[in-house]
Structure formats: structure tokens, C-alpha cells
PyMOL Python script that loads the backbone (N, CA, C, O; Angstrom):
from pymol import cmd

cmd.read_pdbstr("""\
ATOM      1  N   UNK A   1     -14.391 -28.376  64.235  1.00  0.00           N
ATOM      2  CA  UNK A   1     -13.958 -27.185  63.554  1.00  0.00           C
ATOM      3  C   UNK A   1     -14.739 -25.993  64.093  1.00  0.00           C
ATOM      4  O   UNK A   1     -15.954 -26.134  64.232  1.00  0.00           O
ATOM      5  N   UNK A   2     -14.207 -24.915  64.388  1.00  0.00           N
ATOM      6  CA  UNK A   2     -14.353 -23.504  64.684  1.00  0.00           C
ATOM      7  C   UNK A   2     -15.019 -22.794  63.702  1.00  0.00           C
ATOM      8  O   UNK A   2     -14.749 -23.183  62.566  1.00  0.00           O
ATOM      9  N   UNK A   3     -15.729 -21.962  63.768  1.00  0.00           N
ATOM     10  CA  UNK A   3     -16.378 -21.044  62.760  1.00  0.00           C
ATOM     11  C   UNK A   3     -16.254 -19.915  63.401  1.00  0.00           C
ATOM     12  O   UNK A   3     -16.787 -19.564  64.454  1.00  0.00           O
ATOM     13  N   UNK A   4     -15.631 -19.443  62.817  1.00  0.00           N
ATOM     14  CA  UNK A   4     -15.634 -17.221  63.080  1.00  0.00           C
ATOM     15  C   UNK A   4     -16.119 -16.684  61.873  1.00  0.00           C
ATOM     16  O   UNK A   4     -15.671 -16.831  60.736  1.00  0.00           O
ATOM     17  N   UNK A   5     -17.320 -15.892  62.356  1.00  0.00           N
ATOM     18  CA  UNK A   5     -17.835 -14.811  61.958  1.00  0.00           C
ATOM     19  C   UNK A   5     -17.462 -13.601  62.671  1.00  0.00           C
ATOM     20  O   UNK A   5     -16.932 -13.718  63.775  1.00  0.00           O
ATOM     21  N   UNK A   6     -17.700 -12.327  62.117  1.00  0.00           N
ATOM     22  CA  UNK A   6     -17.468 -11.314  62.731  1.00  0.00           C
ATOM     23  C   UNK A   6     -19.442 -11.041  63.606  1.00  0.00           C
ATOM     24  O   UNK A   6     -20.460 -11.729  63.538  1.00  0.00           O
ATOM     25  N   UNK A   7     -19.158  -9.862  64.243  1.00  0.00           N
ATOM     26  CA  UNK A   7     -20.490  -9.955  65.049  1.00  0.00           C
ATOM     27  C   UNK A   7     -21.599  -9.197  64.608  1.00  0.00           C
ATOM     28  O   UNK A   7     -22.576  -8.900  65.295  1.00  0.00           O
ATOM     29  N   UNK A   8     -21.369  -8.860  63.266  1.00  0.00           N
ATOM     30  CA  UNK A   8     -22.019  -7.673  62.647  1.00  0.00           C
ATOM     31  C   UNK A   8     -22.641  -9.213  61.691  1.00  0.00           C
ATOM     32  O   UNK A   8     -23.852  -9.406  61.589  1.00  0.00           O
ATOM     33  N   UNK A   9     -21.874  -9.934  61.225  1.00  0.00           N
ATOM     34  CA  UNK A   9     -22.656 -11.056  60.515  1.00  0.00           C
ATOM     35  C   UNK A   9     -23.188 -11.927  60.778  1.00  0.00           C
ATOM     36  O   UNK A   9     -23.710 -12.723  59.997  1.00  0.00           O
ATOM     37  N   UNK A  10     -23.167 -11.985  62.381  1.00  0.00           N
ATOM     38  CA  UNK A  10     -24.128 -12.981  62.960  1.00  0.00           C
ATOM     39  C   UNK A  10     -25.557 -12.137  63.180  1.00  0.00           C
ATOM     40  O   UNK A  10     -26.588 -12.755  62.915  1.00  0.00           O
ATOM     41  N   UNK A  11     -25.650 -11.020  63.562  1.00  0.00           N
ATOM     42  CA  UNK A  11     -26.337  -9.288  64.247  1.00  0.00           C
ATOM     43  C   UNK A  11     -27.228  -9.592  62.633  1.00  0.00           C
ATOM     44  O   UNK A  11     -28.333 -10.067  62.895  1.00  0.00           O
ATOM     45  N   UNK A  12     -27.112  -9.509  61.811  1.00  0.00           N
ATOM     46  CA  UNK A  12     -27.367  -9.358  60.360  1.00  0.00           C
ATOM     47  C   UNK A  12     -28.488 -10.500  60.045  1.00  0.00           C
ATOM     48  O   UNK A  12     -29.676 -10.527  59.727  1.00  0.00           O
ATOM     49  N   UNK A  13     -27.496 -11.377  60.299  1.00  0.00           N
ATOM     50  CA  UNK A  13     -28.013 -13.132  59.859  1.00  0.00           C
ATOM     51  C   UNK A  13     -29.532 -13.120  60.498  1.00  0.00           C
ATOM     52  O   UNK A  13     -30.585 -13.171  59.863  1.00  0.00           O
ATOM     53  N   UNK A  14     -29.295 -13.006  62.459  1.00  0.00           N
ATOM     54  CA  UNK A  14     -30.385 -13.185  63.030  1.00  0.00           C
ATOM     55  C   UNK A  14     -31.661 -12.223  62.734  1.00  0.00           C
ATOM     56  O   UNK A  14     -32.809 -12.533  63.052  1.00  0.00           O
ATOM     57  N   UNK A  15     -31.311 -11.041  62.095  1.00  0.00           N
ATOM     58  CA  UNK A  15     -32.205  -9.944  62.401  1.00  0.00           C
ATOM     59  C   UNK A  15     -33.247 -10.297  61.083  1.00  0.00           C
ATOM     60  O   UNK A  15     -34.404  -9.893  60.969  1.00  0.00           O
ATOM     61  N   UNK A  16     -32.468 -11.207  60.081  1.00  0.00           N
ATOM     62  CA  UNK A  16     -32.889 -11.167  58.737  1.00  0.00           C
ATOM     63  C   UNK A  16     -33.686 -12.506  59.101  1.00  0.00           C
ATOM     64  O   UNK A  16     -34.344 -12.936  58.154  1.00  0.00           O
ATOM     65  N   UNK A  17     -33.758 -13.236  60.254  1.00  0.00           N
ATOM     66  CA  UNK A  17     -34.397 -14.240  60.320  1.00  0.00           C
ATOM     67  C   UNK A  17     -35.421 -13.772  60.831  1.00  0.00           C
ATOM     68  O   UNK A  17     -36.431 -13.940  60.147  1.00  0.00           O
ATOM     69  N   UNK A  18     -35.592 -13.098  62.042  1.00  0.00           N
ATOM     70  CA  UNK A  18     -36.592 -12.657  62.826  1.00  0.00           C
ATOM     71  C   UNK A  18     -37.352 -12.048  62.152  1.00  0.00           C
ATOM     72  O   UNK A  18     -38.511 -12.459  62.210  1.00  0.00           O
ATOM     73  N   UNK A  19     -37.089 -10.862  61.255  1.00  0.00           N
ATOM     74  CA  UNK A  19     -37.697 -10.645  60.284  1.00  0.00           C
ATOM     75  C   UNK A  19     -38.426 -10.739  59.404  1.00  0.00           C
ATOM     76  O   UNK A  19     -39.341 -10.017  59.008  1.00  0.00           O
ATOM     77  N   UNK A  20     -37.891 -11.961  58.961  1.00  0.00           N
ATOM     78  CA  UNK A  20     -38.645 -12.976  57.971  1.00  0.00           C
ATOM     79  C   UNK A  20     -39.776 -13.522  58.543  1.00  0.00           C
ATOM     80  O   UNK A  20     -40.863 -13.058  58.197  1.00  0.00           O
ATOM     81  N   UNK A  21     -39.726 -14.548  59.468  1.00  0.00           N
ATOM     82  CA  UNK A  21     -39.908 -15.691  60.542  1.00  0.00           C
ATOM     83  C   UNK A  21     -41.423 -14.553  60.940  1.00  0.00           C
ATOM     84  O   UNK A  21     -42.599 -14.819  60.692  1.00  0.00           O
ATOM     85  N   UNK A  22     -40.841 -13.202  61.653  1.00  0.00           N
ATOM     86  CA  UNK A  22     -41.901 -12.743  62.506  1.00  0.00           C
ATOM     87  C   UNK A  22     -42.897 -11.596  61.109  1.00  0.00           C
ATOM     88  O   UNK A  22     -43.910 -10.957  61.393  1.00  0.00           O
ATOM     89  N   UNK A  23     -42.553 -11.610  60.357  1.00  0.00           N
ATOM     90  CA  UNK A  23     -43.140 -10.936  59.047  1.00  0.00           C
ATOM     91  C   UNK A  23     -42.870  -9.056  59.806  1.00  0.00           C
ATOM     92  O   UNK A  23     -43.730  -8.175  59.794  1.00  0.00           O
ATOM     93  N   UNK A  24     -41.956  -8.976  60.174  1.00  0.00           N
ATOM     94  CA  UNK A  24     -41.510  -7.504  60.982  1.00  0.00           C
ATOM     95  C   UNK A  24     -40.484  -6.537  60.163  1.00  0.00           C
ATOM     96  O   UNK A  24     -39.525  -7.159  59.706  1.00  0.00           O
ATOM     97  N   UNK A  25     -40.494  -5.325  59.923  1.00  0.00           N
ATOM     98  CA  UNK A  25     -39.191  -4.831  58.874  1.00  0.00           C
ATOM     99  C   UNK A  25     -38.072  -5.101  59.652  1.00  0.00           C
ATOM    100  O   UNK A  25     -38.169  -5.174  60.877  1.00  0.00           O
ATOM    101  N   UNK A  26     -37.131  -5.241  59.130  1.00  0.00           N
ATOM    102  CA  UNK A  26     -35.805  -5.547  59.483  1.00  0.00           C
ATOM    103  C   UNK A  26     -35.708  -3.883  60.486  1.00  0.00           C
ATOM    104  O   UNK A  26     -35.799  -3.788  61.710  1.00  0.00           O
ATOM    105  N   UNK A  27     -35.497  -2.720  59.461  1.00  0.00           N
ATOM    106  CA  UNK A  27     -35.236  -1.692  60.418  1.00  0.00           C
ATOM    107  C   UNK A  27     -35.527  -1.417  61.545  1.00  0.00           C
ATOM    108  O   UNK A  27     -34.841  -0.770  62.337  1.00  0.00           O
ATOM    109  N   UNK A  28     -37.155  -2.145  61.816  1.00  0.00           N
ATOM    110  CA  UNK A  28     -37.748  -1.804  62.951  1.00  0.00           C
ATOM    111  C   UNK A  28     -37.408  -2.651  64.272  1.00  0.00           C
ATOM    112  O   UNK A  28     -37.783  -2.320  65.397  1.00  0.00           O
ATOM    113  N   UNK A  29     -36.681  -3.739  63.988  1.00  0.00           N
ATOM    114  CA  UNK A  29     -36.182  -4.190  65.085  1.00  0.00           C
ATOM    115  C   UNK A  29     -35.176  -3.739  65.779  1.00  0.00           C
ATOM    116  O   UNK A  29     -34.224  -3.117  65.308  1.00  0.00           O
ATOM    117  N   UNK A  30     -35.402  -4.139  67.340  1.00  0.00           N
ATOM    118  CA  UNK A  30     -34.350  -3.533  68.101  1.00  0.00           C
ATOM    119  C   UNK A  30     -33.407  -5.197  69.326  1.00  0.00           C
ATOM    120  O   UNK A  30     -33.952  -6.270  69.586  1.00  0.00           O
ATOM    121  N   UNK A  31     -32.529  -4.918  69.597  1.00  0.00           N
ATOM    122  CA  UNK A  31     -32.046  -6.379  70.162  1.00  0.00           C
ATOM    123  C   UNK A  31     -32.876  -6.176  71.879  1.00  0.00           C
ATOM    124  O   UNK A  31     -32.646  -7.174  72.562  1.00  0.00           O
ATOM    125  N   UNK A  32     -33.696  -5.169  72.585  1.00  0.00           N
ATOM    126  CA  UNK A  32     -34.629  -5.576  73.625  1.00  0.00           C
ATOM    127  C   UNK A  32     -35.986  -6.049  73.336  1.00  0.00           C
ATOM    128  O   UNK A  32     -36.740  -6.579  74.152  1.00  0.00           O
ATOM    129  N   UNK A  33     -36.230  -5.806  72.089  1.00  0.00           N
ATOM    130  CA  UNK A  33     -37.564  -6.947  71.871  1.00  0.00           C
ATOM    131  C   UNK A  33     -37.097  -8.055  72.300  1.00  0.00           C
ATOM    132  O   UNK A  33     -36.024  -8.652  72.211  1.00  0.00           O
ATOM    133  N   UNK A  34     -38.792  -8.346  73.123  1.00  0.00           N
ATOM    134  CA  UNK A  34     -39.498  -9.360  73.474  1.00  0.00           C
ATOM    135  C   UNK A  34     -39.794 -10.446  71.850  1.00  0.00           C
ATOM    136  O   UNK A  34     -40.411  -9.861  70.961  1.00  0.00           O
ATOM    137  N   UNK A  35     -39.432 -11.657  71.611  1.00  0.00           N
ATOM    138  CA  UNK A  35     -39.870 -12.406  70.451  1.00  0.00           C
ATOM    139  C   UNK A  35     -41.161 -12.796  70.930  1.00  0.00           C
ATOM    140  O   UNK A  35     -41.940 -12.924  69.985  1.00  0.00           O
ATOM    141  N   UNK A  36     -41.803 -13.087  72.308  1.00  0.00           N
ATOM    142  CA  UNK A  36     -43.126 -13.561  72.616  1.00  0.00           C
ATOM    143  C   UNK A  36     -43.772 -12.540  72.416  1.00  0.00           C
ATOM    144  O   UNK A  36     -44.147 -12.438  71.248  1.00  0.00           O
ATOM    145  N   UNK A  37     -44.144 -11.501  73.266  1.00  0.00           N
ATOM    146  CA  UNK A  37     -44.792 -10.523  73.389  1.00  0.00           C
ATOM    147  C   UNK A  37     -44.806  -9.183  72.322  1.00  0.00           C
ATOM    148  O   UNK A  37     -45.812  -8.768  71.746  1.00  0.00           O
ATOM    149  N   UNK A  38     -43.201  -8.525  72.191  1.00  0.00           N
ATOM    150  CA  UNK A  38     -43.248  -7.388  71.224  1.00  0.00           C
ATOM    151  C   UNK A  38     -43.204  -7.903  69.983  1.00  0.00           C
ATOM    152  O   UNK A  38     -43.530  -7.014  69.197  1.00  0.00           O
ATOM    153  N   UNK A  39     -42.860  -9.311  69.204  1.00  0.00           N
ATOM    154  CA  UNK A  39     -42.953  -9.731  67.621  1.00  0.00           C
ATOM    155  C   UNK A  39     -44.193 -10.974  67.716  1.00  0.00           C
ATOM    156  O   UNK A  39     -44.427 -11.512  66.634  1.00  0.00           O
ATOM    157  N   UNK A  40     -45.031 -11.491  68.957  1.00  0.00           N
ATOM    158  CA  UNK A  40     -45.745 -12.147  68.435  1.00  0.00           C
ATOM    159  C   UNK A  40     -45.468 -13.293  68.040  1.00  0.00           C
ATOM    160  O   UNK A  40     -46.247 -13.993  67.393  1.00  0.00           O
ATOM    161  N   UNK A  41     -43.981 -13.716  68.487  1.00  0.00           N
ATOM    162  CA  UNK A  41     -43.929 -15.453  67.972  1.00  0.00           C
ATOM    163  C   UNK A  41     -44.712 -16.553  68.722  1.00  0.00           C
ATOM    164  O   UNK A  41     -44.615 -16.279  69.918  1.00  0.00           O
ATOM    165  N   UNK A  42     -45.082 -17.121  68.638  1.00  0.00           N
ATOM    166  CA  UNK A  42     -45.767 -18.212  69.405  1.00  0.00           C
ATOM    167  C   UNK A  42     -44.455 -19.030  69.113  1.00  0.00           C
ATOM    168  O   UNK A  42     -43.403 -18.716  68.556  1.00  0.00           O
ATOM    169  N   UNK A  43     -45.103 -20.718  69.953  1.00  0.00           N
ATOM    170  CA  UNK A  43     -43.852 -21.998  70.118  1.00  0.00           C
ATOM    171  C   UNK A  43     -43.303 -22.172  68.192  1.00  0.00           C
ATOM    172  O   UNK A  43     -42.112 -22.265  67.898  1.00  0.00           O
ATOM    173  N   UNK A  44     -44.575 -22.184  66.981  1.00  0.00           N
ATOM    174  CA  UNK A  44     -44.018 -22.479  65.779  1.00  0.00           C
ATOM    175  C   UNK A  44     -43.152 -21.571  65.544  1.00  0.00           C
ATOM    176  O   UNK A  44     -42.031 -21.933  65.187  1.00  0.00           O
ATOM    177  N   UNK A  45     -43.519 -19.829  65.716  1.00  0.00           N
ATOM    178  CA  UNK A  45     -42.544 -19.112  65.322  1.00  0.00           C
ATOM    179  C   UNK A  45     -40.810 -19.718  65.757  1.00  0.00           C
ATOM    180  O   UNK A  45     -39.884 -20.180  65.090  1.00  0.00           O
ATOM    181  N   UNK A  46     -41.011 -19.421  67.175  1.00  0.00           N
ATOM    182  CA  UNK A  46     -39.988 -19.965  67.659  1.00  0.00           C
ATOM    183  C   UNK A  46     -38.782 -21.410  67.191  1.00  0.00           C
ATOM    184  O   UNK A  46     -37.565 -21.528  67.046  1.00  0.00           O
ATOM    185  N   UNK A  47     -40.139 -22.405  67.078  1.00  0.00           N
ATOM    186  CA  UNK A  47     -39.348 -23.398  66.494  1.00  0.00           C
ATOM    187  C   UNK A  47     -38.339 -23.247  64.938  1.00  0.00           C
ATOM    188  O   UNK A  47     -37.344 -23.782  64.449  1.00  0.00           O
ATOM    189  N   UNK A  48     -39.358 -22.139  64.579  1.00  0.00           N
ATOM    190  CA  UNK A  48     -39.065 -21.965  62.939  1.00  0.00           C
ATOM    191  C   UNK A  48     -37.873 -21.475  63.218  1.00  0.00           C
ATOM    192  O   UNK A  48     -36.956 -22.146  62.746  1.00  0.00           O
ATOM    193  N   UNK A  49     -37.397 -20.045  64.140  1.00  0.00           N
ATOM    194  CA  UNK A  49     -36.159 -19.428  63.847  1.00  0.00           C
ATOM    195  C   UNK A  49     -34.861 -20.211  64.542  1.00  0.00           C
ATOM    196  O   UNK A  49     -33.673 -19.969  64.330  1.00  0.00           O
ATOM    197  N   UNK A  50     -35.503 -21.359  65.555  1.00  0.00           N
ATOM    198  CA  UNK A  50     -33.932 -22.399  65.610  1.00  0.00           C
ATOM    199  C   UNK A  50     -33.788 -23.267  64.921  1.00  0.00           C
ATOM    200  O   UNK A  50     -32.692 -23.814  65.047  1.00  0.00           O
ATOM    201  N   UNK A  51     -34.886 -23.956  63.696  1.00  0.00           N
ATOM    202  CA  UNK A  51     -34.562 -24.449  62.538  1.00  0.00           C
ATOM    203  C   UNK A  51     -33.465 -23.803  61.671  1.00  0.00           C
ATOM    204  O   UNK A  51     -32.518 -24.292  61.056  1.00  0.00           O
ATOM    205  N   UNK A  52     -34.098 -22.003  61.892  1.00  0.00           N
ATOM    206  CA  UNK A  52     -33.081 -21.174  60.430  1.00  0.00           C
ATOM    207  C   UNK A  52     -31.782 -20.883  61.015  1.00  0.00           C
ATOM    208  O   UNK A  52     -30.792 -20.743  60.298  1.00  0.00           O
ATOM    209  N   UNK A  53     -31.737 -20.788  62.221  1.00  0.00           N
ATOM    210  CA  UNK A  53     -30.663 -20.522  62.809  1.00  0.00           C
ATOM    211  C   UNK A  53     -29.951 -21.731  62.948  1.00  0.00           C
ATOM    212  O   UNK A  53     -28.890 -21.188  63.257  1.00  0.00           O
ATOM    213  N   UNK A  54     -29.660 -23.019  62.972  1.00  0.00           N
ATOM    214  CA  UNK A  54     -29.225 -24.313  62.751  1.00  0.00           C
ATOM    215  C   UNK A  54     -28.638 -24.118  61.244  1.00  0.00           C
ATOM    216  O   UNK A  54     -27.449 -24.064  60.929  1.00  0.00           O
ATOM    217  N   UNK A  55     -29.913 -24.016  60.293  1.00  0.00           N
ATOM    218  CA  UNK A  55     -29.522 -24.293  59.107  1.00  0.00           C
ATOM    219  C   UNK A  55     -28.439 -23.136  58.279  1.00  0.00           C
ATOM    220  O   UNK A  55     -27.709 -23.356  57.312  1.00  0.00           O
ATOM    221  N   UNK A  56     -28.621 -21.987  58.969  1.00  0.00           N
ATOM    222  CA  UNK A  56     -27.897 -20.772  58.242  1.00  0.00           C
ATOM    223  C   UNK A  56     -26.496 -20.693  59.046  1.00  0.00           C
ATOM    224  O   UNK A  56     -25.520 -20.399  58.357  1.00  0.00           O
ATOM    225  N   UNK A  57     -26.315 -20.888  60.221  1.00  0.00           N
ATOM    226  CA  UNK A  57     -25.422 -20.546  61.126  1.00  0.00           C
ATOM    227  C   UNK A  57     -24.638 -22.053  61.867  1.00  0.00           C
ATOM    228  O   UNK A  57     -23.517 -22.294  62.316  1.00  0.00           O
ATOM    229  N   UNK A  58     -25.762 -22.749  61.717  1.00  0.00           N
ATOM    230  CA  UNK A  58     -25.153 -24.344  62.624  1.00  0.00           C
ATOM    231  C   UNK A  58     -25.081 -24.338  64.046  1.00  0.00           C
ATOM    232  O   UNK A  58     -24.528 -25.198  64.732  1.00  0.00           O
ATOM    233  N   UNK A  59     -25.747 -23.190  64.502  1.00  0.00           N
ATOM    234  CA  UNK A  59     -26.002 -23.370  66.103  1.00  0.00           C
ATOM    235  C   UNK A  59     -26.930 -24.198  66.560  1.00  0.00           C
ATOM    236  O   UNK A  59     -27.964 -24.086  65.901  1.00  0.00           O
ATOM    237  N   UNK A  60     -26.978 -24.744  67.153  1.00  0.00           N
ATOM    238  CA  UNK A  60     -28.389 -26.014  67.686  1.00  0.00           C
ATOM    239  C   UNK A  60     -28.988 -25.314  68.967  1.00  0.00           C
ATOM    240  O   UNK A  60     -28.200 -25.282  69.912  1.00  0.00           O
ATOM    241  N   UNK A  61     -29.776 -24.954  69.107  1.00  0.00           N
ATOM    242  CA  UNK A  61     -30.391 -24.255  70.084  1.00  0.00           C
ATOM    243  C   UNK A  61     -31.862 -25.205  70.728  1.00  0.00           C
ATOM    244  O   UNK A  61     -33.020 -25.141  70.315  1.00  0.00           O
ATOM    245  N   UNK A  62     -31.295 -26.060  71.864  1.00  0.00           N
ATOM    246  CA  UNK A  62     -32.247 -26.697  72.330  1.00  0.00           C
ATOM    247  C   UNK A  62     -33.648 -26.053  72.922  1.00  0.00           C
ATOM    248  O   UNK A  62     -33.475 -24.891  73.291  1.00  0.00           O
ATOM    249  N   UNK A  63     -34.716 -26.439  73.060  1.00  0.00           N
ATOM    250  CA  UNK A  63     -36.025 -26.394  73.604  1.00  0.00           C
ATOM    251  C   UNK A  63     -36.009 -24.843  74.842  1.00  0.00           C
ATOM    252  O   UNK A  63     -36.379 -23.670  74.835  1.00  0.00           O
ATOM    253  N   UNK A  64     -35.274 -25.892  75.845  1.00  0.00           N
ATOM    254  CA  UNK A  64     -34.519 -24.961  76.729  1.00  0.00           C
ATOM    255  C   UNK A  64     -34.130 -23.960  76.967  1.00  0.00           C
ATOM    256  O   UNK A  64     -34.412 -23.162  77.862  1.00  0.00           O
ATOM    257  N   UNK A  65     -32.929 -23.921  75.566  1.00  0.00           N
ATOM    258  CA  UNK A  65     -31.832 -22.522  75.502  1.00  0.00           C
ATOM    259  C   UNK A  65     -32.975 -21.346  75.021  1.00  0.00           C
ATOM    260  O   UNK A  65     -33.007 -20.164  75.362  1.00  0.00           O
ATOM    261  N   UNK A  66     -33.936 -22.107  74.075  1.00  0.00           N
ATOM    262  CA  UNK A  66     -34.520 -21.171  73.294  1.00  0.00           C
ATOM    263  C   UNK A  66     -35.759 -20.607  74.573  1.00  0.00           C
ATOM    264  O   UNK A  66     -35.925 -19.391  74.664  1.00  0.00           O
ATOM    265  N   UNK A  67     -36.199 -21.114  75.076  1.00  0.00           N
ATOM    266  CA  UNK A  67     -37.143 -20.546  76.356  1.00  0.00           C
ATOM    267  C   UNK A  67     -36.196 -19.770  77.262  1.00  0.00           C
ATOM    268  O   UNK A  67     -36.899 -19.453  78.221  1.00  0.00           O
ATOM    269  N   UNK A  68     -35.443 -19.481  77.381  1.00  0.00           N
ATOM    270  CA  UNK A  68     -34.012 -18.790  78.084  1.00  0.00           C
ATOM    271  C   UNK A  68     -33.726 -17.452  77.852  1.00  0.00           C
ATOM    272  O   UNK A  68     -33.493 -16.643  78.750  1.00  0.00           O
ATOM    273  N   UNK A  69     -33.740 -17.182  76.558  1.00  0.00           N
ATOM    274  CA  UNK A  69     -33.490 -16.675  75.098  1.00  0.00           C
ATOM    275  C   UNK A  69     -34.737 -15.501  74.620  1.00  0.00           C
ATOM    276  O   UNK A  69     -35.213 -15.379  73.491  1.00  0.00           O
ATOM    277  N   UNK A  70     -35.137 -14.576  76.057  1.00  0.00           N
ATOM    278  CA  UNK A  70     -36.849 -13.778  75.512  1.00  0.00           C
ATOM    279  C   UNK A  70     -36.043 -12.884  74.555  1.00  0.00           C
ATOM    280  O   UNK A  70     -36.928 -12.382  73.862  1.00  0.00           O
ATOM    281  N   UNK A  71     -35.299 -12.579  74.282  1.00  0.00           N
ATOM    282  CA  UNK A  71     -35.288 -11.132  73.817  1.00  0.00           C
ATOM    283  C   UNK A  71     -34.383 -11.347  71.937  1.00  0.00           C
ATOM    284  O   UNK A  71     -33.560 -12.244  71.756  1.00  0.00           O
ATOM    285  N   UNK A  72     -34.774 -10.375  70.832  1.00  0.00           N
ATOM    286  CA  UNK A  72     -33.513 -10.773  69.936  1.00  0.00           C
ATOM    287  C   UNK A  72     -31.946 -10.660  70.311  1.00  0.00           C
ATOM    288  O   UNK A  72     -31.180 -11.614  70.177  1.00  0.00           O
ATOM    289  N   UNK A  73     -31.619  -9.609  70.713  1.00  0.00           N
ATOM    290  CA  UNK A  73     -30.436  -9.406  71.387  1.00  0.00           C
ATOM    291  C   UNK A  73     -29.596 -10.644  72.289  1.00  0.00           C
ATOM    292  O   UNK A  73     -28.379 -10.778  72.409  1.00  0.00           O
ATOM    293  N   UNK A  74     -30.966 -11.686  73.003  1.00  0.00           N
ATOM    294  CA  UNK A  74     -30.068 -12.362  73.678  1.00  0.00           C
ATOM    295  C   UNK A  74     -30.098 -13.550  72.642  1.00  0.00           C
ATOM    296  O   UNK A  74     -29.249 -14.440  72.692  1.00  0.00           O
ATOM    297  N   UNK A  75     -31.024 -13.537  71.775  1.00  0.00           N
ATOM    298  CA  UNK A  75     -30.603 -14.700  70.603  1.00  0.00           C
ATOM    299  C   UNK A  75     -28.904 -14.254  70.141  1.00  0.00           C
ATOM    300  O   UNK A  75     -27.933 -15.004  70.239  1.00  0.00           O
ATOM    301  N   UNK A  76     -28.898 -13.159  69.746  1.00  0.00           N
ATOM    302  CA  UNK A  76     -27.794 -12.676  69.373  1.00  0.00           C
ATOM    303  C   UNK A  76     -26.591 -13.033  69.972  1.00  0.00           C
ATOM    304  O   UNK A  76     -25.608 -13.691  69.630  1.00  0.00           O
ATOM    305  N   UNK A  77     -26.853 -12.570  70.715  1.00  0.00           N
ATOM    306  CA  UNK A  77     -25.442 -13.270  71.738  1.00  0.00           C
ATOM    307  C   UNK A  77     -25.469 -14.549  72.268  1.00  0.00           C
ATOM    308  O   UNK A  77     -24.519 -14.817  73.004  1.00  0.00           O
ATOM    309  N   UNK A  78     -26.339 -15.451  72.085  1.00  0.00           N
ATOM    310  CA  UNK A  78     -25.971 -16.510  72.363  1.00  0.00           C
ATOM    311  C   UNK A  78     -25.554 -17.238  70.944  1.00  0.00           C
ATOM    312  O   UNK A  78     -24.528 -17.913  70.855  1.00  0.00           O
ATOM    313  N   UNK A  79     -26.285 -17.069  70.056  1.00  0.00           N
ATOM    314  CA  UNK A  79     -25.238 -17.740  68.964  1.00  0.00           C
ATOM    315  C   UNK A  79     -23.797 -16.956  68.579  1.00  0.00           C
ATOM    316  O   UNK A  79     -22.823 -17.434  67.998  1.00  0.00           O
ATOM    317  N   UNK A  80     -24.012 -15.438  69.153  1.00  0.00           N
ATOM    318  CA  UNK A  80     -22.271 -15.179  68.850  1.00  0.00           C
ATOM    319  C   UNK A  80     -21.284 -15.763  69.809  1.00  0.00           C
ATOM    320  O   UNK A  80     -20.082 -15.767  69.545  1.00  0.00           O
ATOM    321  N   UNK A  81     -21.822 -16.311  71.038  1.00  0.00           N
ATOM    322  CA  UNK A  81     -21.018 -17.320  71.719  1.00  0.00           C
ATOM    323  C   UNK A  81     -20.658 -18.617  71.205  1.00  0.00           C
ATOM    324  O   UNK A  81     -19.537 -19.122  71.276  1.00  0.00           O
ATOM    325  N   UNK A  82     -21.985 -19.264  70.533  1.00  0.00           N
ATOM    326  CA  UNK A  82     -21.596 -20.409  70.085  1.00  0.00           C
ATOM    327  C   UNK A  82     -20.501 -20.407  69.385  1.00  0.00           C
ATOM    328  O   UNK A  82     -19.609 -21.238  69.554  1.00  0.00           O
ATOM    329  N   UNK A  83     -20.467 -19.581  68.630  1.00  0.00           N
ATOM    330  CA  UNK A  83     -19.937 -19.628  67.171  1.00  0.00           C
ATOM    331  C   UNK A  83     -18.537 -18.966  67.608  1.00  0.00           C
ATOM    332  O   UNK A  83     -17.612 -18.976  66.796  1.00  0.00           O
ATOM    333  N   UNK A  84     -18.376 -18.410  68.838  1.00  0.00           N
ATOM    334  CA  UNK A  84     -16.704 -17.764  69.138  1.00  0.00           C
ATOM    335  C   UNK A  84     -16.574 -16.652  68.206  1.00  0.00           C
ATOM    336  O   UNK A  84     -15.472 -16.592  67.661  1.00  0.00           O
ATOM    337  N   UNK A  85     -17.327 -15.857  67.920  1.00  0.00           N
ATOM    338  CA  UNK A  85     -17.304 -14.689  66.341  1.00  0.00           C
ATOM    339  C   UNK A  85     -16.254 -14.115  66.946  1.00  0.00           C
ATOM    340  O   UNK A  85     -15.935 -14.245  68.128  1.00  0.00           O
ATOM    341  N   UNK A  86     -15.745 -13.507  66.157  1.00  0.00           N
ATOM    342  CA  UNK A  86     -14.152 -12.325  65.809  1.00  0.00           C
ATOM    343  C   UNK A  86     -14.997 -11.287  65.629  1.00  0.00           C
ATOM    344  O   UNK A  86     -16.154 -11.448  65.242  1.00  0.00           O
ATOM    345  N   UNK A  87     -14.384  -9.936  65.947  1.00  0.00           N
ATOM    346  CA  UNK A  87     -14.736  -8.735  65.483  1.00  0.00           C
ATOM    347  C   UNK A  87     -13.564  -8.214  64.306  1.00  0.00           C
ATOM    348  O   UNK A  87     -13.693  -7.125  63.746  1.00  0.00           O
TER     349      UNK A  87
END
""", "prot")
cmd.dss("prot")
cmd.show_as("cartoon", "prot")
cmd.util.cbc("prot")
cmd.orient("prot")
């Protein structure tokens, strides 16, 4: 089964994770942050937000994808790929 979201509710979902996850205001993020370097995640951070992102969204984001993956923006778009979102 297919899941469509629109891309503003995936954009939302992730930002509210990173957020959380990196203890950062939501406003102040931008999708060219660095998650290593400009929010400070280390490997737990990291692990933590493809746990929330699995559990909130159902994307599985291997070891790999997620070392692939420096920036929020490209988190972003790679689970709005997974997921095939609609605008």
C-alpha cells in the first residue's frame, strides 16, 4: 500500500523531529543544515530521528541512507520520495 502525504506534511513531520531529537526551535531551522555539524547530532541523535521517522512516517532509513542524508532538507526529500507525497 501507497501512502500520500502532501509535502508540506512530511516538511512539518521532519522539522518537528529534528527539533525535538536535536533540542533546536523549530523556526530556526533551515533544510541546508548540516544534522552533524550545524545541529550537533552525533550517531544516537541520528539513530533516534530514523527510529521517529520509521515510527511517525514508516520510512526505514538504513545505516547507509542515513550517512548519505548530511543535510535536513535532504532527509526531507528522501522520505518525500519514499512515501511518493502529492502536493
Amino acid at each position: 500500500m501507497t501512502i500520500h502525504r502532501s509535502t508540506d506534511q512530511v516538511q512539518e513531520t521532519i522539522t518537528a523531529l529534528v527539533a525535538e531529537i536535536g533540542e533546536v526551535g523549530r523556526e530556526s531551522l533551515q533544510p541546508g543544515q548540516v544534522l552533524r555539524s550545524d545541529l550537533d547530532f552525533d550517531s544516537l541523535a541520528l539513530a533516534e530521528l530514523v527510529t521517529a521517522i520509521k515510527e511517525s512516517l514508516g520510512v526505514t532509513i538504513s545505516d547507509a541512507q542515513a550517512d548519505a542524508l548530511p543535510t535536513v532538507g535532504d532527509v526531507i526529500r528522501h522520505v518525500q520520495g519514499a512515501l511518493l507525497v502529492t502536493d
